[in-house]
C-alpha positions as a Markdown table, in Angstrom:
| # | Residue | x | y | z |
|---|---|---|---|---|
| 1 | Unk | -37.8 | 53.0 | 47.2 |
| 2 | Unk | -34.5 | 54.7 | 47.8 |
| 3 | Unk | -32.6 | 51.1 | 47.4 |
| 4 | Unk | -34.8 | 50.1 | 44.4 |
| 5 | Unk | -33.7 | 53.2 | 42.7 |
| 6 | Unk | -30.2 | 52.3 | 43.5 |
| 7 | Unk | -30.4 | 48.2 | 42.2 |
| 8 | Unk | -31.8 | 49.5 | 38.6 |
| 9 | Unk | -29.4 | 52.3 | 38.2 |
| 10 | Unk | -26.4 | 49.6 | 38.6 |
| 11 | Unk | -28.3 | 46.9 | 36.7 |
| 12 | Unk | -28.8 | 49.6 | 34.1 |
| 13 | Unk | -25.2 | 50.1 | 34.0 |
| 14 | Unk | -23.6 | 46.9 | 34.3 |
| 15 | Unk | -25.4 | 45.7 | 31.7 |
| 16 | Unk | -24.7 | 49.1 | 29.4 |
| 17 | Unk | -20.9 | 48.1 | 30.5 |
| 18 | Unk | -21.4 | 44.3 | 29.6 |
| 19 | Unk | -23.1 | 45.0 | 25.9 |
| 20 | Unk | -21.3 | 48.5 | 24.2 |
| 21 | Unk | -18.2 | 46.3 | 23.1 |
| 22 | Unk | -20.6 | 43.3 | 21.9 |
| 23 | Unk | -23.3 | 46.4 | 20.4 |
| 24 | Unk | -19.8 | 48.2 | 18.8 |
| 25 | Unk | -18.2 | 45.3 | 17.3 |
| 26 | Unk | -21.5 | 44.2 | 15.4 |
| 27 | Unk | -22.7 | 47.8 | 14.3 |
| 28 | Unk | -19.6 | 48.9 | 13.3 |
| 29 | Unk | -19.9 | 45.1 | 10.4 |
| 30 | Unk | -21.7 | 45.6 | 7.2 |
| 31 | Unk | -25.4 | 45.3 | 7.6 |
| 32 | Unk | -26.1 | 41.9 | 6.8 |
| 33 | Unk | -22.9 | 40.6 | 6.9 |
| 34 | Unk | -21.0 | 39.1 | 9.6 |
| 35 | Unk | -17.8 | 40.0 | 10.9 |
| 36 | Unk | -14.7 | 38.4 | 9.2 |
| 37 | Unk | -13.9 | 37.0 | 12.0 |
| 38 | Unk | -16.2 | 35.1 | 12.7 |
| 39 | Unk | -16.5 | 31.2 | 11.4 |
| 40 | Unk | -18.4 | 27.9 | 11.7 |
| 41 | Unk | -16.0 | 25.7 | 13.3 |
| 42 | Unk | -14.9 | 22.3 | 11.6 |
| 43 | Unk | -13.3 | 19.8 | 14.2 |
| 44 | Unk | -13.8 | 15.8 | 13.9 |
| 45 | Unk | -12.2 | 13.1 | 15.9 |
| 46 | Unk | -10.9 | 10.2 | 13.5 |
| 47 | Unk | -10.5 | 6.7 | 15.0 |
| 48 | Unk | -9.0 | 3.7 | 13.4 |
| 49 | Unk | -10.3 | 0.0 | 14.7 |
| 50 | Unk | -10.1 | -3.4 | 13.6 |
| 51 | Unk | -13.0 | -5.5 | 13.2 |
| 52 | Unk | -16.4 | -5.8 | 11.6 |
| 53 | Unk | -18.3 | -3.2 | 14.1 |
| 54 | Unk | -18.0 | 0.0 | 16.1 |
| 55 | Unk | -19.7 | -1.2 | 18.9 |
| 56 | Unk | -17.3 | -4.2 | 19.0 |
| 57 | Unk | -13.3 | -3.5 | 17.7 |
| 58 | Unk | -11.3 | -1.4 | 20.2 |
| 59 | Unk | -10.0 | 1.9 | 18.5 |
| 60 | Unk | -6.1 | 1.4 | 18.3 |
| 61 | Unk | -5.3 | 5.2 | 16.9 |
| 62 | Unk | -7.2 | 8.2 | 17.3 |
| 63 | Unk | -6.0 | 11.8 | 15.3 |
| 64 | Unk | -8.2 | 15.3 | 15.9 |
| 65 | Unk | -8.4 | 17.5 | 12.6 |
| 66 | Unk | -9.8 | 21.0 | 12.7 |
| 67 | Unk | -10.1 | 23.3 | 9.2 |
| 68 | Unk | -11.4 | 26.2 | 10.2 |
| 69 | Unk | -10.1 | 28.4 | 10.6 |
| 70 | Unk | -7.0 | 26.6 | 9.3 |
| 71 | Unk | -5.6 | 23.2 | 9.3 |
| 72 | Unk | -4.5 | 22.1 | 12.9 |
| 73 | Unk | -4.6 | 19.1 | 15.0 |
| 74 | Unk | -3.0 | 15.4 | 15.3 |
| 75 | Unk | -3.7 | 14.1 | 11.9 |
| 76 | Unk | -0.5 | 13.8 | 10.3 |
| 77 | Unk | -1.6 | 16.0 | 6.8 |
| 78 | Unk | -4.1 | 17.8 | 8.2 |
| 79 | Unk | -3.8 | 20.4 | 5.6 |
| 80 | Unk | -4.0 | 17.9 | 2.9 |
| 81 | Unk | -6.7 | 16.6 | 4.7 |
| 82 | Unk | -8.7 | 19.4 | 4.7 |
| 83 | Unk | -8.4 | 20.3 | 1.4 |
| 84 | Unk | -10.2 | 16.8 | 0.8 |
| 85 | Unk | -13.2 | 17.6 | 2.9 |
| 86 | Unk | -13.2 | 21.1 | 1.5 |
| 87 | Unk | -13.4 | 19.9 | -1.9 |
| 88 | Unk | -16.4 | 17.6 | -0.9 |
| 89 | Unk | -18.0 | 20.0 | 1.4 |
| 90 | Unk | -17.4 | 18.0 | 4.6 |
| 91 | Unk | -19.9 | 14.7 | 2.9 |
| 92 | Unk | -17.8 | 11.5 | 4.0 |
| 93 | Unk | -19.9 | 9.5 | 1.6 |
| 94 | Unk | -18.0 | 11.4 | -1.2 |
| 95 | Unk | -14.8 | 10.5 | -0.8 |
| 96 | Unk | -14.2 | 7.8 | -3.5 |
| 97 | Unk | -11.3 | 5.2 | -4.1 |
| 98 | Unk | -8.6 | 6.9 | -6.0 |
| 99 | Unk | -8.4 | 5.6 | -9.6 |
| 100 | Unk | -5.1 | 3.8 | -10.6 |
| 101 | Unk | -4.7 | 2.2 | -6.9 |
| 102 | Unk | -5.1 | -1.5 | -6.5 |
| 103 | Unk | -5.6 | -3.6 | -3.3 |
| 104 | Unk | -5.8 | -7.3 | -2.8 |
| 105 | Unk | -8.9 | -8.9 | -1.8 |
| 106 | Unk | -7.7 | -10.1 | 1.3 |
| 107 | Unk | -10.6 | -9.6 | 4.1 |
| 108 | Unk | -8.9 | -7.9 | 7.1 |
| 109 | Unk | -11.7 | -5.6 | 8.0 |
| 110 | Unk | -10.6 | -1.9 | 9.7 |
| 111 | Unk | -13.5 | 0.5 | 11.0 |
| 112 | Unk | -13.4 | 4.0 | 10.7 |
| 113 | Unk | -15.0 | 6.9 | 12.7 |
| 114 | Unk | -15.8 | 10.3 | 12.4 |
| 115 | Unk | -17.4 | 12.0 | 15.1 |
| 116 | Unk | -17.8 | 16.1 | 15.7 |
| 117 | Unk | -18.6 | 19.4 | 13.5 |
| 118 | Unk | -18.1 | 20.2 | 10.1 |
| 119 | Unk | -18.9 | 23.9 | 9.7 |
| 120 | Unk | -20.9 | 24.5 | 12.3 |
| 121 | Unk | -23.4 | 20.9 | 11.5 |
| 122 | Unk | -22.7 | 17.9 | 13.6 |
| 123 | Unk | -20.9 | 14.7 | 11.8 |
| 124 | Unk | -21.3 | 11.5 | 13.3 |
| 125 | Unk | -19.7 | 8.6 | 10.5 |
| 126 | Unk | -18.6 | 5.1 | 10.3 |
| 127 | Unk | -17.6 | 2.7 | 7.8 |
| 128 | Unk | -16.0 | -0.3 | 7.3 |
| 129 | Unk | -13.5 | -1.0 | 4.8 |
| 130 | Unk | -12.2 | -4.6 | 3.6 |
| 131 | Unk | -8.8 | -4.0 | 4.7 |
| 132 | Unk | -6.5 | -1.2 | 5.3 |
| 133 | Unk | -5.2 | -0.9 | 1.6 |
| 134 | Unk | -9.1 | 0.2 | 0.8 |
| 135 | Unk | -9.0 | 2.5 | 3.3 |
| 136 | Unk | -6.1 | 4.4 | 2.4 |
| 137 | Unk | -7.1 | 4.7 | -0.9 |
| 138 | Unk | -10.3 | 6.4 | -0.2 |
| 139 | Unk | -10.3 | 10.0 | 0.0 |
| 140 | Unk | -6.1 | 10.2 | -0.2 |
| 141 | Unk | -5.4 | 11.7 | 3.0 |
| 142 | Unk | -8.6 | 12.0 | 5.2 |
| 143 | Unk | -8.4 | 8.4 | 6.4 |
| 144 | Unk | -4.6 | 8.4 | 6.3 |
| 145 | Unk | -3.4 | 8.1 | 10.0 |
């Protein structure tokens, strides 16, 4: 009894130990708020292939972009990059062909993926554009790499 006594005194402890810090950083945030620093992470590998699939066209560059909680990673204007997404709210499908850009018709075809998390919701994309002027001009910097 003695021993039992013991165990749930130190269990009553060490976990008193392990949750005041968590318990004092979350009472001490406005009730119903959470803490500023806290954020839904946004970070998506971007691959570049050739070819008509996915499944078939070996990636030949691959760039990591994370925007939250600022612009970092490989892509070479992440920030630029991020402002895109931002402006879209992360939808792939959004990002348009720039006006006032034209490409030739010539059929070269380059696949693009986009795989990870955009605040905090998982992102899985693909899509294949007609050749790499296309792709370029969709979205102005996101696909840029």
């Amino acid at each position: 009894m003695r021993n039992t006594a013991r165990w749930a005194t130190t269990l009553g402890l060490t976990a008193a130990a392990v949750c005041a810090p968590l318990y004092g950083a979350t009472a001490s945030a406005t009730p119903g708020t959470a803490p500023s620093a806290l954020y839904a992470p946004s970070a998506l590998v971007l691959t570049l292939a050739h070819g008509d699939s996915a499944a078939t066209a070996a990636p030949e560059r691959a760039v990591t972009l994370a925007c939250a909680p600022g612009p970092s990673g490989t892509h070479p204007a992440a920030a630029s990059a991020c402002a895109d997404l931002n402006g879209v709210d992360g939808d792939l499908e959004a990002l348009t062909m720039r006006e006032g850009v034209f490409c030739t018709k010539q059929y070269d075809p380059v696949v693009v993926t986009v795989d990870g998390v955009w605040q905090g919701q998982r992102v899985s994309y693909e899509r294949i554009f007609s050749n790499t002027c296309v792709m370029n001009a969709h979205g102005s910097s996101v696909f840029t790499f």
